[in-house]
C-alpha positions in Angstrom: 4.0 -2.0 20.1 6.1 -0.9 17.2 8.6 -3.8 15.8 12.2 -3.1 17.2 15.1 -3.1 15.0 15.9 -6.6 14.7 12.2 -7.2 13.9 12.4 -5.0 11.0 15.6 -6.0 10.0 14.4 -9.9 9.4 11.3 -8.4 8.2 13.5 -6.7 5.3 11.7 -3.0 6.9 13.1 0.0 8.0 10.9 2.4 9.5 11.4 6.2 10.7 9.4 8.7 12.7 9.2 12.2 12.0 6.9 14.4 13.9 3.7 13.8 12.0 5.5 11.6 9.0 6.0 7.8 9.4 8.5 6.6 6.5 8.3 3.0 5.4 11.3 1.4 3.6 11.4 -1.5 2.2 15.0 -2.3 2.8 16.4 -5.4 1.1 17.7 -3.8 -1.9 20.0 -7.1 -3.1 17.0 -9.4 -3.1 14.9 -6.8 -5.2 12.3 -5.3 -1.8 11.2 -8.6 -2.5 8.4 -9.8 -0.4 7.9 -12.6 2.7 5.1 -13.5 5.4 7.7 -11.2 8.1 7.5 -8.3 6.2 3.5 -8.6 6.0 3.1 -9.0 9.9 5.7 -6.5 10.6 3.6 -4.1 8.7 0.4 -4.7 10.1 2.4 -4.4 13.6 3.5 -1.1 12.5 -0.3 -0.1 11.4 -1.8 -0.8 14.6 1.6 0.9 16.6 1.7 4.4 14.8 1.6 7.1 17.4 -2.0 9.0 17.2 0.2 12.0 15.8 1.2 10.7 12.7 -0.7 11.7 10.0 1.6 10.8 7.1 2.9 7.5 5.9 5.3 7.0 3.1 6.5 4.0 1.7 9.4 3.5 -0.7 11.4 1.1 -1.8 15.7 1.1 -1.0 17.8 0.8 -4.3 16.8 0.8 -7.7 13.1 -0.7 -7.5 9.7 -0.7 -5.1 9.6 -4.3 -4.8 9.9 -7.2 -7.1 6.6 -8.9 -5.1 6.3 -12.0 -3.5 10.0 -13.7 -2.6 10.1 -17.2 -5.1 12.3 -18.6 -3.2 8.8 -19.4 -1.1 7.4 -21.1 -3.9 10.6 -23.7 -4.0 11.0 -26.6 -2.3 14.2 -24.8 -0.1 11.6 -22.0 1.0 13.4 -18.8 2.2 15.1 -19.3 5.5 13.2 -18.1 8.4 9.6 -17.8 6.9 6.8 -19.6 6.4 6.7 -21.5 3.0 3.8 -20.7 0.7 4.8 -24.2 -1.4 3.9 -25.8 1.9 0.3 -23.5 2.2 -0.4 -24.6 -1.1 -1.4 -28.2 0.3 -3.0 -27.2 3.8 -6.6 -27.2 4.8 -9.1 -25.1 2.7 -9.9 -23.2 6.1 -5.9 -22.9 7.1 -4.9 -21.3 3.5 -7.7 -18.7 3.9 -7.1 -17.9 7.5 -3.4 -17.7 6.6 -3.7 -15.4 3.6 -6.3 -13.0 6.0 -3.5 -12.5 8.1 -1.3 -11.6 4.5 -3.6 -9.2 3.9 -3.9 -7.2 6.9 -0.3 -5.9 6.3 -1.7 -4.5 3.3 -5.6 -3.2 4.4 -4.6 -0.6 7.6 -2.8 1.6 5.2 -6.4 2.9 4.1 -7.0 3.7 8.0 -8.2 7.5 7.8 -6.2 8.5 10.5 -3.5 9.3 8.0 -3.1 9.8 4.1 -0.4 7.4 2.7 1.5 7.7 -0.4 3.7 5.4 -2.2 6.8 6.6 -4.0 7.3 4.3 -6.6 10.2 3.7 -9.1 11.7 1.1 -10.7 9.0 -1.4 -11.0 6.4 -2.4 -8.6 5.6 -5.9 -9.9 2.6 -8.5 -7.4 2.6 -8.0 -3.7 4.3 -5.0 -5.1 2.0 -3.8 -7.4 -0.6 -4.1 -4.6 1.1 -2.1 -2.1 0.9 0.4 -3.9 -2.3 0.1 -4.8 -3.2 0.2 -1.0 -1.9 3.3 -0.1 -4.1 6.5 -0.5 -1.6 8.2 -3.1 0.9 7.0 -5.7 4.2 9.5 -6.4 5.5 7.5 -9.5 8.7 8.1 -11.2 9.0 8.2 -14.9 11.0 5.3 -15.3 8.6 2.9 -13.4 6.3 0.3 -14.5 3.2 -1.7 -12.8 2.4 -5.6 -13.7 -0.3 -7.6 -11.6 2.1 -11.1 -12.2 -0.3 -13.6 -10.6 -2.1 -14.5 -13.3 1.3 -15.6 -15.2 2.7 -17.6 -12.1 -1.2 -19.8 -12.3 -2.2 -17.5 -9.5 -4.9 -14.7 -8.4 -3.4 -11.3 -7.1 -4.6 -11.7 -3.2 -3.3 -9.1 -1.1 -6.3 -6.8 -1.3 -5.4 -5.2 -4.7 -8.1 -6.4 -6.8 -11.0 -3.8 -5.4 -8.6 -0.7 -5.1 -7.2 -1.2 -8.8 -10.6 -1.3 -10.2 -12.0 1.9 -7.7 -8.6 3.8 -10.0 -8.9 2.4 -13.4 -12.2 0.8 -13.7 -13.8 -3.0 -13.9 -12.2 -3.2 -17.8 -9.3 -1.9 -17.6 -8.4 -3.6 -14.7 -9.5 -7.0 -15.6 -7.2 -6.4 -18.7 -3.8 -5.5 -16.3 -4.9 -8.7 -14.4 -5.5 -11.3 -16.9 -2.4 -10.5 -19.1 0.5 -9.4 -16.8 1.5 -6.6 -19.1 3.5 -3.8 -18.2 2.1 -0.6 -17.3 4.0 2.1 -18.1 4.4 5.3 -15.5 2.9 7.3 -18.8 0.0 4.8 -19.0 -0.8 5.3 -15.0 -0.9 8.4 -15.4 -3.4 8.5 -17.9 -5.6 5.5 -16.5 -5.7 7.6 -12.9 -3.2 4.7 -11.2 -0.4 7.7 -10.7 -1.7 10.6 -8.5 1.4 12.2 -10.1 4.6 11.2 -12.4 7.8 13.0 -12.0 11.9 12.7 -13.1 13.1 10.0 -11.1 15.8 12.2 -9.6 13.3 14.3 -8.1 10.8 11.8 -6.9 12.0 12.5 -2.9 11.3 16.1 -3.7 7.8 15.3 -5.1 6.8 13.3 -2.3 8.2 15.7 0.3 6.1 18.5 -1.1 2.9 16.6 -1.3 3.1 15.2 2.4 4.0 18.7 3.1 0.5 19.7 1.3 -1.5 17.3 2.8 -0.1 18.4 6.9 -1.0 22.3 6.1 -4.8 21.5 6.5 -6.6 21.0 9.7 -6.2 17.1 10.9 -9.4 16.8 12.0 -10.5 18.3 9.2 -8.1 15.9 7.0 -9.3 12.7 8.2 -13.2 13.0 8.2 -12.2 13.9 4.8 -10.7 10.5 4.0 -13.0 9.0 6.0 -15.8 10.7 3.6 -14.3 9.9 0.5 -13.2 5.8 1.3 -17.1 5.8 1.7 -18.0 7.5 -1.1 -16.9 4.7 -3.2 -19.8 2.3 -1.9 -22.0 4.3 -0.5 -25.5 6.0 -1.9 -26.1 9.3 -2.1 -28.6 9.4 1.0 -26.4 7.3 2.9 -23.0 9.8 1.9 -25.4 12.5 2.5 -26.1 11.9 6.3 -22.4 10.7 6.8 -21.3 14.3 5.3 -24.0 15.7 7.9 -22.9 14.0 10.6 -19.4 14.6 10.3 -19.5 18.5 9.8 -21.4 18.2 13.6 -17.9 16.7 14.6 -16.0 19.6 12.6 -18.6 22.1 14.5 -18.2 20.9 18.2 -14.6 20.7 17.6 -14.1 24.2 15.9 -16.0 25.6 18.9 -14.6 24.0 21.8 
């Protein structure tokens, strides 16, 4: 079941449903789209929720960023009211910390689902847990005045909301280990040029970008779409007899389907 209002409202969401286009905000402007353990399970709530006919999912960020990452206030000894505190994860069980961060992560893993294509519309600055959001969707519509930093690393942490493996599939094992270790900036220019940006444009007419590429990407065939996606995700750790027969065996499905 889809989160209700007040749901998404704690969880700092807003979510909208348009035909075949699910839109995503992340709606707590004043404290940055900044991040907590509500957000994480509202998403994954959302992901398993989506009616079949969606085939679209955008997420942005409200006001003048993505997200700012993970909330600190989690991280203090207050916590953020409401949530779970990660200062008090920090000192659990092995077992409970890994269990706990599983469940993180699955807010972030169901947006590579090949039922739909999902884009993030990034500007501002998508820094962490925002950084990898973006980094799990299929797509990235990047204004020009944003810019990308993997913080963990800084803060005495690892990035560990499933980033790590889609940021090297973009940019490679060097390059990403670089963005990683240092925290640096990257530039919209820069993700552009390392593949990290599908595209970069003005930040006035980033809603316009996005708008047209969803409207792109709902011409073709869904069937057709999503044994694509499905065929490409597995390109990335498949061998070529193995993506061979999957190719095969999908264009069986496209047949029977095409013929009735």
């Amino acid at each position: 079941m889809l989160p209700d209002a007040e749901t998404l409202t704690k969880a700092r969401l807003a979510l909208s449903i348009d035909g075949p286009v699910a839109t995503i905000t992340l709606n707590a402007p004043e404290r940055r789209n900044s991040q907590v353990p509500s957000l994480w399970y509202a998403l994954t709530d959302i992901g398993a929720s989506l009616p079949d006919d969606v085939r679209v999912v955008v997420l942005r960020g409200a006001g003048d960023c993505f997200s700012a990452g993970l909330d600190v206030g989690l991280l203090g000894p207050d916590g953020v009211e409401g949530e779970e505190s990660v200062r008090d994860l920090m000192s659990a069980p092995d077992q409970t910390i890994i269990d706990t961060i599983d469940r993180y992560q699955r807010g972030f893993t169901w947006l590579h689902d090949p039922r739909f294509i999902t884009i993030a519309e990034v500007h501002g600055y998508a820094i962490g847990a925002g950084f990898q959001l973006a980094l799990a969707c299929d797509l990235r519509v990047v204004a020009d005045d944003a810019w990308f930093c993997m913080k963990e690393a800084a803060l005495g942490l690892v990035p560990d909301l499933a980033g790590t493996k889609p940021l090297v599939d973009l940019v490679g094992y060097s390059r990403a280990l670089e963005i990683c270790a240092t925290s640096r900036r990257v530039s919209a220019t820069e993700a552009a040029e390392i593949g990290l940006a599908t595209v970069v444009v003005p930040a006035g007419e980033i809603s316009e970008a996005t708008a047209d590429l969803t409207a792109a990407l709902l011409a073709a065939d869904t069937g057709a779409v999503r044994e694509t996606t499905a065929l490409i995700a597995s390109a990335r750790s498949e061998d070529l007899e193995s993506q061979r027969l999957l190719e095969r065996t999908a264009q069986v499905r496209r047949f029977r389907a095409l013929s009735g």
